[in-house]
C-alpha positions as a printed NumPy array, in Angstrom:
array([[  0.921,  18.008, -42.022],
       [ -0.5  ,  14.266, -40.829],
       [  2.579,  13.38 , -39.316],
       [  2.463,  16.415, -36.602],
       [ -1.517,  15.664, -35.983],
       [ -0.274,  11.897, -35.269],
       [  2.587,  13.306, -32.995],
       [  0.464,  15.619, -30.757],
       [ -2.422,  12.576, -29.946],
       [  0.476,  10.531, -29.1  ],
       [  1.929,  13.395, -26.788],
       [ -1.672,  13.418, -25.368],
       [ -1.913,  10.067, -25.069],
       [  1.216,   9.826, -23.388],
       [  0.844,  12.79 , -20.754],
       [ -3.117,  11.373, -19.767],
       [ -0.593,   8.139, -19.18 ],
       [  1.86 ,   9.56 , -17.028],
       [ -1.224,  11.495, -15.309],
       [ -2.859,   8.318, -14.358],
       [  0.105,   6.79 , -13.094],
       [  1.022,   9.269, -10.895],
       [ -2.516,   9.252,  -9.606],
       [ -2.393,   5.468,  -9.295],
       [  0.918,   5.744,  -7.034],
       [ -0.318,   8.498,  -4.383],
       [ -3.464,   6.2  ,  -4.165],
       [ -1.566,   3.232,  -3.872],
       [  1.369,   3.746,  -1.185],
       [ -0.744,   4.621,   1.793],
       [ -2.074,   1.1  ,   1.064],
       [  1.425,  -0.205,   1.55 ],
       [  2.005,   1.442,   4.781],
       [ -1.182,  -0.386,   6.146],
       [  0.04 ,  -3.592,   4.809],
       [  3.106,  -3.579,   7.44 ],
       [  1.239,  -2.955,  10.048],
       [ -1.604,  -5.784,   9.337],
       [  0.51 ,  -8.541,  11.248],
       [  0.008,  -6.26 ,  14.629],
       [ -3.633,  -6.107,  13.487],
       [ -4.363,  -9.28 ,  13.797],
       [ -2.414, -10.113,  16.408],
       [ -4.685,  -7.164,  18.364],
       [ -7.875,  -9.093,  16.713],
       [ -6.528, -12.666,  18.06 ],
       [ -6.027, -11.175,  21.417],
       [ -9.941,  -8.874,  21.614],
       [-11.108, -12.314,  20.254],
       [ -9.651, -14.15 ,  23.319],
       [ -7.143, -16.498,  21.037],
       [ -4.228, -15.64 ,  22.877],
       [ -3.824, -14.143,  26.539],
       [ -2.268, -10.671,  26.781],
       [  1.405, -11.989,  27.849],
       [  1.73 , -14.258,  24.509],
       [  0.383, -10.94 ,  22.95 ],
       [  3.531,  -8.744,  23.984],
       [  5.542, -11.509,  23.174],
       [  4.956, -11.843,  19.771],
       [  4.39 ,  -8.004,  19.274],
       [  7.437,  -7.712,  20.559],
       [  8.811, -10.239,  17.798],
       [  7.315,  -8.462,  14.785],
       [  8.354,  -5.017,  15.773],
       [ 12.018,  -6.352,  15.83 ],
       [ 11.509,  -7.304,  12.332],
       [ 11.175,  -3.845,  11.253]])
C-alpha cells in the first residue's frame, strides 16, 4: 500500500516538473528572438547617439542582415 502512495507523489512531482518547464520555455523564446535583433539595436542607438553617420549605418546594417 506505501509503495503506490510513494508512486503517485513522484507522478506529482514529476508532472508540476514538466509544468514548469513548459512554462519556463514559452517565457523564454520570445527572449531569444530579441536577442538576434540586439546587434541592429545598437547599431540604431550608436547612430541616435551620433557615433556613426547614417551612411556607415546602412553599411553595417546591411552586413548583419546578410548574416541571417
Amino acid at each position: 500500500m506505501m509503495g503506490w502512495g510513494m508512486f503517485w507523489i513522484l507522478l506529482k512531482i514529476i508532472v508540476i516538473g514538466f509544468i514548469i518547464y513548459g512554462l519556463l520555455l514559452l517565457i523564454l523564446r520570445p527572449l531569444e528572438k530579441k536577442k538576434d535583433n540586439s546587434s541592429i539595436l545598437i547599431l540604431e542607438e550608436r547612430l541616435a547617439r551620433g557615433e556613426i553617420d547614417e551612411e556607415e549605418f546602412r553599411r553595417k546594417k546591411q552586413v548583419l542582415q546578410q548574416k541571417e
